[in-house]
C-alpha positions in Angstrom: 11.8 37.0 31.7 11.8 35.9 28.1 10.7 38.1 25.2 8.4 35.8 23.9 6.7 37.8 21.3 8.6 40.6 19.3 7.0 44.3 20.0 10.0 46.5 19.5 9.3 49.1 16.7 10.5 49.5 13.9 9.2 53.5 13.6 10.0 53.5 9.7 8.5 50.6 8.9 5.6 51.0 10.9 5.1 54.1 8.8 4.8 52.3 5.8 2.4 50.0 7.2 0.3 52.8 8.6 0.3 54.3 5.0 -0.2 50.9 3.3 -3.5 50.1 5.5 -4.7 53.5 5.0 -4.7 53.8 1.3 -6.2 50.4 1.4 -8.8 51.2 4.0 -7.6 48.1 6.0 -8.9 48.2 9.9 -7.2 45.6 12.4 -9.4 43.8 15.2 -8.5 43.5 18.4 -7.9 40.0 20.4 -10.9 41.7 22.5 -13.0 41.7 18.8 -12.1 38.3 18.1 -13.1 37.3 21.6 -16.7 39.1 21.6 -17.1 40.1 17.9 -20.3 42.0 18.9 -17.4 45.0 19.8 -16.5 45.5 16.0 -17.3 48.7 14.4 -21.0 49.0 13.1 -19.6 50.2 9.9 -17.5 47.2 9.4 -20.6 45.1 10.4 -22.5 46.9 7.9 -20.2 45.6 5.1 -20.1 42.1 6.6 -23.6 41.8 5.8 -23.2 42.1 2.5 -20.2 39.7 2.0 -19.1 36.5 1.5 -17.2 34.5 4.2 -14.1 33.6 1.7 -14.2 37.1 0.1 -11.1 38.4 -0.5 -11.7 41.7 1.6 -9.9 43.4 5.0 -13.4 43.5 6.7 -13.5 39.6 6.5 -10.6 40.2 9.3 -13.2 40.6 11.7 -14.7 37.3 10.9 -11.7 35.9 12.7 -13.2 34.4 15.7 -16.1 31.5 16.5 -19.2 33.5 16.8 -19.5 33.9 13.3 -23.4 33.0 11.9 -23.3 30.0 10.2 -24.0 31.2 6.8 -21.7 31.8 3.7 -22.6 34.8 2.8 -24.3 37.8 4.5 -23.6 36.6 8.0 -22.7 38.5 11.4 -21.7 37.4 14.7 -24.1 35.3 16.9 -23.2 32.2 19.5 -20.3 29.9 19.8 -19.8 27.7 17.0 -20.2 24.4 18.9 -21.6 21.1 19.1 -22.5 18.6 21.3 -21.5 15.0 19.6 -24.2 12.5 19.2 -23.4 9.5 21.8 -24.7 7.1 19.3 -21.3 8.1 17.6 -19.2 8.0 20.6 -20.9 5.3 22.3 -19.8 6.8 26.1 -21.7 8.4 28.6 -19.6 12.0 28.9 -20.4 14.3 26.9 -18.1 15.4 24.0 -18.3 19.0 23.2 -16.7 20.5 19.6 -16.0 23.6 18.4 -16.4 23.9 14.7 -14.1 25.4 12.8 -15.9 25.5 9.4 -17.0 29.0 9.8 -13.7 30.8 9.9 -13.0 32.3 6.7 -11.0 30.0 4.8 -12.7 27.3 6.6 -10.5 26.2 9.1 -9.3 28.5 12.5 -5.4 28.6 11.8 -6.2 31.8 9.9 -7.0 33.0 13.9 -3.6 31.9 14.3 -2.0 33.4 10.8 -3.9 36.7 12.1 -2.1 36.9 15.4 1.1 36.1 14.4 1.0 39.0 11.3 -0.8 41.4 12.8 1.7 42.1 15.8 4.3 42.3 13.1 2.4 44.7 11.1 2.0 47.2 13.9 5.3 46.9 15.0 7.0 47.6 12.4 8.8 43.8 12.5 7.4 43.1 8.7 6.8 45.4 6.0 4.4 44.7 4.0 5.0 46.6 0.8 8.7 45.3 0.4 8.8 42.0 2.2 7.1 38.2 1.6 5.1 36.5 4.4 6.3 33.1 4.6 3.7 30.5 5.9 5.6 27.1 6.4 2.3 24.5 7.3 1.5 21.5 7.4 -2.0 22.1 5.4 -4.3 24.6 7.1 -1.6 27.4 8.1 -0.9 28.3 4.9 -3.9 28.6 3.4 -5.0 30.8 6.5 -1.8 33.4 6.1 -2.0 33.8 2.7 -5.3 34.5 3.0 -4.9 36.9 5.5 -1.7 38.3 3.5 -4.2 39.1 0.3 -6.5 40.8 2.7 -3.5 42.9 4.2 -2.3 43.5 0.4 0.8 42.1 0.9 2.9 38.8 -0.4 2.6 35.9 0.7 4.6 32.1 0.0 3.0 29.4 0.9 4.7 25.7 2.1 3.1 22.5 2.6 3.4 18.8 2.1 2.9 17.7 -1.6 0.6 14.7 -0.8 -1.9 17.2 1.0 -5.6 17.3 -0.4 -5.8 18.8 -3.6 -8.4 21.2 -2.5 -6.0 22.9 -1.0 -3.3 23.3 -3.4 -6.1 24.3 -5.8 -7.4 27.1 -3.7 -3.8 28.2 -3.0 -2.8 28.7 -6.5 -5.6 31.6 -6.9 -4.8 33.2 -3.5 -0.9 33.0 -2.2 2.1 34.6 -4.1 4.1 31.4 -4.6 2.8 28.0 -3.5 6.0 25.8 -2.4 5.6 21.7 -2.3 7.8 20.0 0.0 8.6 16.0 0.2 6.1 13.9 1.8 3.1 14.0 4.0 2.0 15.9 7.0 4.6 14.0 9.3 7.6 15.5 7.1 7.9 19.0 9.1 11.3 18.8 8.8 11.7 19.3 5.6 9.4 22.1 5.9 11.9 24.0 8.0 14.5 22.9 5.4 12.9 25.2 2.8 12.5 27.7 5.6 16.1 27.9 5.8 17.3 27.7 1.7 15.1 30.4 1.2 16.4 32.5 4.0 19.5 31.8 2.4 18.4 32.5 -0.9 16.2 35.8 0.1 17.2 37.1 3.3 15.9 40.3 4.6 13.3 40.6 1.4 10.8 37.8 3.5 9.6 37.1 7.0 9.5 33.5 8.0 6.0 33.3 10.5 6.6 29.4 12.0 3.7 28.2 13.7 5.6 25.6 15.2 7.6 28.5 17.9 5.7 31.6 16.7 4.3 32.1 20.4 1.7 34.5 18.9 -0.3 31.2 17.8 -0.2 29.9 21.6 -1.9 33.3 22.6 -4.3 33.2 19.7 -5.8 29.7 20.9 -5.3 30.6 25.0 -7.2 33.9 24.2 -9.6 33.1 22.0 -10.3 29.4 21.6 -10.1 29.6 25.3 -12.6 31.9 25.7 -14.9 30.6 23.3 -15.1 27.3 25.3 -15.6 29.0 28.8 -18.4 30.4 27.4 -19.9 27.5 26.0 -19.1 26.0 29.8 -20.4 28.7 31.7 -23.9 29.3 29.4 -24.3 25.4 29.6 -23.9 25.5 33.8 -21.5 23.0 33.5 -20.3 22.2 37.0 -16.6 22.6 38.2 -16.5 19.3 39.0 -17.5 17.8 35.4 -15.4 20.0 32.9 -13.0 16.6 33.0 -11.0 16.8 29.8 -9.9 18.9 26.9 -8.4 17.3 24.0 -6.9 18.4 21.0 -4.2 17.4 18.5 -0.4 18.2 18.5 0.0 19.8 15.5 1.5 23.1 16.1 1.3 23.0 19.7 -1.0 26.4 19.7 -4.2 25.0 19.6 -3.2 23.0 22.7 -3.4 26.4 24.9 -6.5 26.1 25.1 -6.4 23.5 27.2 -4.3 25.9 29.5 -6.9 28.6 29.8 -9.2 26.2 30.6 -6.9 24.4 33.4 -6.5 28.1 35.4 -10.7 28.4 35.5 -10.9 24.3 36.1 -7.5 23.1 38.1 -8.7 19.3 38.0 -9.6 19.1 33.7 -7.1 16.8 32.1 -5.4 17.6 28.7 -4.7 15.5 26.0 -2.2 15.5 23.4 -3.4 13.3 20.2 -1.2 12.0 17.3 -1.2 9.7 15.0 -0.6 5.7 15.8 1.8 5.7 12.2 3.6 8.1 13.4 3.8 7.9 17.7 6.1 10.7 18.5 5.0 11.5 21.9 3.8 8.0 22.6 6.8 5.6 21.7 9.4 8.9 20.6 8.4 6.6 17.0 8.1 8.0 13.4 6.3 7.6 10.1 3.8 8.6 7.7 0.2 8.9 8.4 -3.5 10.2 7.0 -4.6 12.6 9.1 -3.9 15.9 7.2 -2.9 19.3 9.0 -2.1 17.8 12.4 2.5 17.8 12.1 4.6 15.4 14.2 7.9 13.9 14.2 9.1 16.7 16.9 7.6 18.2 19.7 6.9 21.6 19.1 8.5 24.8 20.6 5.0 26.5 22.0 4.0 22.9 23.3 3.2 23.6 27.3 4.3 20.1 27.8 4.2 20.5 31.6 0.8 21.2 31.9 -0.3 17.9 29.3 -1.7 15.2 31.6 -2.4 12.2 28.4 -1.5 11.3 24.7 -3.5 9.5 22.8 -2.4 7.9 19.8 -5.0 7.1 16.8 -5.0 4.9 14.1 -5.6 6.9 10.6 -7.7 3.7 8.8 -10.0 4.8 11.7 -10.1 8.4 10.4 -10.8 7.2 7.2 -13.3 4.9 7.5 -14.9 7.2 9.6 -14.7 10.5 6.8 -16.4 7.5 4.6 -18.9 7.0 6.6 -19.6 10.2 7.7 -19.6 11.7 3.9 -20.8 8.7 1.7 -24.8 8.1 0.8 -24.7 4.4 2.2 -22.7 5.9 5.3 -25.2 8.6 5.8 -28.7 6.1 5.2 -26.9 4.1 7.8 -26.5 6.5 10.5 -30.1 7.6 10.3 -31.3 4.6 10.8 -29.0 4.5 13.8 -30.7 7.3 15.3 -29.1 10.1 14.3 -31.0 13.1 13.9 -31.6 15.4 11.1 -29.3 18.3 12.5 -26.9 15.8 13.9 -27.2 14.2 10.0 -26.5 17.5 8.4 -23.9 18.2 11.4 -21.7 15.2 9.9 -20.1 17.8 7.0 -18.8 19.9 10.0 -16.2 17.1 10.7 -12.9 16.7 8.6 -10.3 14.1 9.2 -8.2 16.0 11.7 -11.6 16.8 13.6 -12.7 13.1 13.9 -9.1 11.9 14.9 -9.8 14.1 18.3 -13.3 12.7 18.4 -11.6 9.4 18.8 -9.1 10.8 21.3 -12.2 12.5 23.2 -13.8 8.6 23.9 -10.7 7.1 24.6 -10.0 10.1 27.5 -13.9 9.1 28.5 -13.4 5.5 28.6 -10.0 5.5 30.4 -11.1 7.9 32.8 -14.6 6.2 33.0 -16.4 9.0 33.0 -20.3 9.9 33.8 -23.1 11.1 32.2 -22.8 14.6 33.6 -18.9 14.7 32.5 -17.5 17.1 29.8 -15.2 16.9 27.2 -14.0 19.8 24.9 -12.8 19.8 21.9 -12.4 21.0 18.4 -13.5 20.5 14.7 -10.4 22.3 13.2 -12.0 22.1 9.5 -14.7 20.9 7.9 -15.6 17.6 5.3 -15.4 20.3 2.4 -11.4 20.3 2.6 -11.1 16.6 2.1 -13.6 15.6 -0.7 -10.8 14.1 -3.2 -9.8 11.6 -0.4 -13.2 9.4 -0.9 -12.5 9.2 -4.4 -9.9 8.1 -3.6 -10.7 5.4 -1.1 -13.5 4.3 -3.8 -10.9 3.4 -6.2 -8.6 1.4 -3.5 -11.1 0.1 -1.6 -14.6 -0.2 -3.7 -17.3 1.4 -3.3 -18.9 2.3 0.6 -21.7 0.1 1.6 -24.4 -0.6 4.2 -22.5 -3.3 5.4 -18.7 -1.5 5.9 -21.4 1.6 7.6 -22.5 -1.3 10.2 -18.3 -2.4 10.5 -17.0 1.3 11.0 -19.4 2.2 13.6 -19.3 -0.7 15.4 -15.7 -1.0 15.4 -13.5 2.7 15.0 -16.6 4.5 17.0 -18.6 2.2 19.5 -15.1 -0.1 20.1 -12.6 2.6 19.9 -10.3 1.4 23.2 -8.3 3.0 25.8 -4.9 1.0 23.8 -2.3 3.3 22.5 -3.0 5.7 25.7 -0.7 7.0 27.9 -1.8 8.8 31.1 1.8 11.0 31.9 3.4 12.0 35.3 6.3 14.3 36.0 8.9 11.8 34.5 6.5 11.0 31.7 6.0 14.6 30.7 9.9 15.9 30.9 10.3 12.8 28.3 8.3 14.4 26.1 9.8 17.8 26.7 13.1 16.5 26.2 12.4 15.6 23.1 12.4 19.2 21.5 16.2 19.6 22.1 16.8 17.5 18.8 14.7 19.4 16.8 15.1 23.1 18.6 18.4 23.3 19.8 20.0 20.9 18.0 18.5 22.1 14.8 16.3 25.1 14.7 18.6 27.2 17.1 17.4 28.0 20.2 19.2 28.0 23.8 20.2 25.5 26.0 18.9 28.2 28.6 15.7 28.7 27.2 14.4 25.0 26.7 15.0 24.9 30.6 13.5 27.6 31.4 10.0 26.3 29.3 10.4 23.6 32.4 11.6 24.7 35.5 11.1 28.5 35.4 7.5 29.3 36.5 7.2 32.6 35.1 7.8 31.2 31.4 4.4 30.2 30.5 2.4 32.7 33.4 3.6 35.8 31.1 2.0 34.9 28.2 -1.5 35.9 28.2 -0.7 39.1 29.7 0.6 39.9 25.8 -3.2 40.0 24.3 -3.5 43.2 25.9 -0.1 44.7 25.2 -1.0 44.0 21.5 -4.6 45.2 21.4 -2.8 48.8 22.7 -0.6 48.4 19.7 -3.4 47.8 17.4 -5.7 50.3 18.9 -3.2 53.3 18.5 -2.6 51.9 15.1 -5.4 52.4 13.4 -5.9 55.5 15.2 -3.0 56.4 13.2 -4.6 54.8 9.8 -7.6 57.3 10.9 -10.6 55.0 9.4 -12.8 54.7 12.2 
């Protein structure tokens, strides 16, 4: 058995952080909180109501999960965030199913993952957080979502993403992360994110802690857990037969918010899972690279918490689809258009849920219907990572390339990147097809990042390796439990 996730103690350190979260009247949540927020504290729900979603407080920890009310300010916990898709946007007969993302404080669910992967370190005593940096290396969303969680935690954070990533988000990082660090390129240029990683653990050494989504399997158990849950529920309160939950699809990017997918596949054995990238940059697809427009989602390498085994398609979409698609989605012609296709009001004011990340696995979501020609009563899930609000520069910036939006490109992107999306660029995988793509993450993991020969194996032909996973949600709720016992808050 592999120690996947680090919960040796550090006593000493653990001290400190007792002492720091004490004076600071910091509470953790559970994974069991996150999954049914109605079991936080009444006087942490009391404070909630009185708060703002992006407030930069500790109780806002508790906001990490999808039940949160759909309000920015003064909101507690409620349903599911979901939606059901409108088919006059997909134009197939299953139904698409999306969890949305934009009520997460920070606005986007990797600060469910930041949480998990901090949080176990903070009890553990594996980071202090009075005398070491938190180092969040991202392709967008990650970043934002530990540093936020570092300023609620009172510790320091560095942030690393792509310098041609919205400006919304360097903007907002500025006022919230200890150092913001630009690296070379877009999205697809991890790489040189993990380059940085490593000159600054050169430079710095034991004064930071370097949490990398891409093999931190703490983000794997934050989606499995919790994003998991959430859509069983949504399944189960729905009545959705066995026999119709049929796919669950959800971008690469760092491989966690895939494990969904594997909860899902224990409860429903037949459900297929997707893997979606970008067609600029097919890594999966055509083991291809490049630079693409769909922010936040990381390619180039398969990453280390990838469950490649249990992946059963890739998709591939083209960004100009994405785009056309935010335009239409966001601009007033675009918008005047879609009405008069029949969209409702809610499913109108609905369209500001999606950002560009969340419509590429819209796109992936039809072409799993269409190739799998599925039925009315058929089910995909999957997720609306952000929301239109982190992604507003981008359409002044397609006005000034392209011209203004009109009724007539409306008519164009809807028939075309929605209603005509095909089943090209799709690759259903079998057992040769999948240890392919898991083959791939020796260049980048052992060849590069340093992990065993041993281990990538094991990820492939030892059973166990993936089974032992969940199991660690409780181990760490223990953890946090006797924690803040010891803070003495509650």
């Amino acid at each position: 058995m592999y120690d996947l996730i680090n919960l040796r103690i550090n006593a000493e350190v653990r001290a400190r952080n007792v002492k720091l979260c004490r004076d600071k009247k910091i509470v953790l949540p559970t994974f069991a909180q996150m999954v049914d927020p109605s079991k936080t504290p009444q006087k942490v729900i009391k404070e909630l109501s009185k708060m703002g979603l992006w407030d930069v407080h500790s109780e806002n920890l508790f906001r990490i999960n999808w039940k949160n009310e759909s309000v920015e300010k003064g909101g507690t916990f409620g349903g599911v965030n979901y939606i059901e898709v409108p088919k006059a946007l997909t134009g197939v007969k299953a139904r698409v199913l999306a969890l949305v993302g934009k009520w997460f404080p920070t606005g986007g669910h990797k600060v469910g993952a930041t949480y998990a992967c901090l949080a176990p370190a903070l009890i553990s005593g594996n980071f202090d957080a009075i005398n070491q940096q938190a180092v969040w290396p991202s392709t967008g969303n990650y970043c934002r979502g530990g540093a936020y969680n570092s300023a609620l935690l009172g510790c320091s954070s560095i942030a690393i993403l792509p310098e041609e990533m919205s400006q919304e988000r360097f903007n907002w990082l500025k006022a919230i992360a200890g150092e913001v660090i630009a690296t070379p390129g877009c999205e697809s240029n991890v790489k040189e994110i993990f380059d940085k990683c490593h000159e600054l653990d050169r430079e710095r050494g034991s004064s930071i802690v370097i949490f990398n989504q891409f093999d931190q399997f703490e983000n794997y158990l934050w989606h499995y857990t919790v994003t998991g849950s959430a859509m069983l529920e949504v399944l189960q309160e729905l009545r959705v037969k066995a026999e119709n939950v049929r796919g669950y699809v959800s971008a690469t990017g760092s491989g966690g918010t895939l494990a969904a997918g594997d909860n899902l596949k224990n409860t429903y054995p037949e459900i297929k899972i997707a893997a979606s990238e970008a067609l600029q940059c097919p890594t999966l697809l055509r083991n291809g690279f490049g630079g693409h427009r769909i922010e936040g989602i990381g390619d180039k390498h398969v990453p280390w918490i990838h469950n490649v085994k249990n992946t059963d398609m890739i998709t591939a979409i083209d960004d100009e689809d994405c785009m056309e698609i935010y335009r239409l989605f966001n601009e007033p012609e675009g918008i005047a258009y879609l009405k008069e296709a029949g969209l409702s009001a809610t499913e109108i004011a609905d369209l500001d849920l999606y950002g560009i990340s969340g419509i590429g696995n819209i796109l992936s979501a039809i072409k799993m219907a269409k190739f799998y020609e599925m039925e009315d009563d058929d089910v995909i899930f999957t997720v609306l990572t952000d929301s239109s609000a982190m992604y507003t520069s981008r359409l002044t910036e397609q006005k000034n390339q392209k011209g203004p939006f009109t009724s007539i490109d409306a008519a164009k992107v809807h028939a075309g990147a929605l209603l005509h999306q095909g089943i090209d660029n799709v690759e259903e995988l079998g057992y040769y097809e999948r240890l392919r793509v898991h083959n791939l993450k020796y260049y980048t993991w052992v060849e590069q990042q340093g992990k065993t020969y041993a281990e990538i194996n094991a990820q492939w032909y030892d059973r166990s390796y993936w089974k032992q996973l969940p199991a660690y949600a409780d181990k760490i709720d223990e953890m946090i439990i006797a924690f803040n016992n010891e803070v003495g808050l509650l």
